[in-house]
Phi, psi and omega in degrees: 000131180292112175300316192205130188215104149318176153288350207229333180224155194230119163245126176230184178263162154317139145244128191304316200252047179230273184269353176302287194319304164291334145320298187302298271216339180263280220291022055026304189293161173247353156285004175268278189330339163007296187246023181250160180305323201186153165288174172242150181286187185283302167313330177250014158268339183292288214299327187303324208251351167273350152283001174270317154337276185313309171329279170001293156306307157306324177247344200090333185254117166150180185340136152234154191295141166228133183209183204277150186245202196299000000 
């Protein structure tokens, strides 16, 4: 599902069996990660996205996936 759709960008919700890996594998790089306290292991970007889940589900509110749009 399209959240939002630009000329240059498309923002949707997670998909768990999609975007987790690529999660895990950016929040891991230390050239993503740069300006962050730190990287994250595998296990706390799974803990990272299931608080982004659980918001979501409650509120509605927080991160959506972005990517290049058509």
């Amino acid at each position: 599902m399209i959240i939002l759709e630009t000329p240059r960008l498309r923002l949707r919700l997670w998909r768990r069996t999609s975007d987790l890996e690529p999660f895990i594998a950016m929040n891991a790089d230390p050239v993503v990660m740069r300006y962050f306290p730190k990287t994250l292991s595998a296990s706390e970007t799974e803990q990272f996205y299931s608080a982004i889940q659980s918001e979501l589900d409650t509120s509605g509110l927080g991160p959506r996936v972005c990517y290049g749009g058509s």
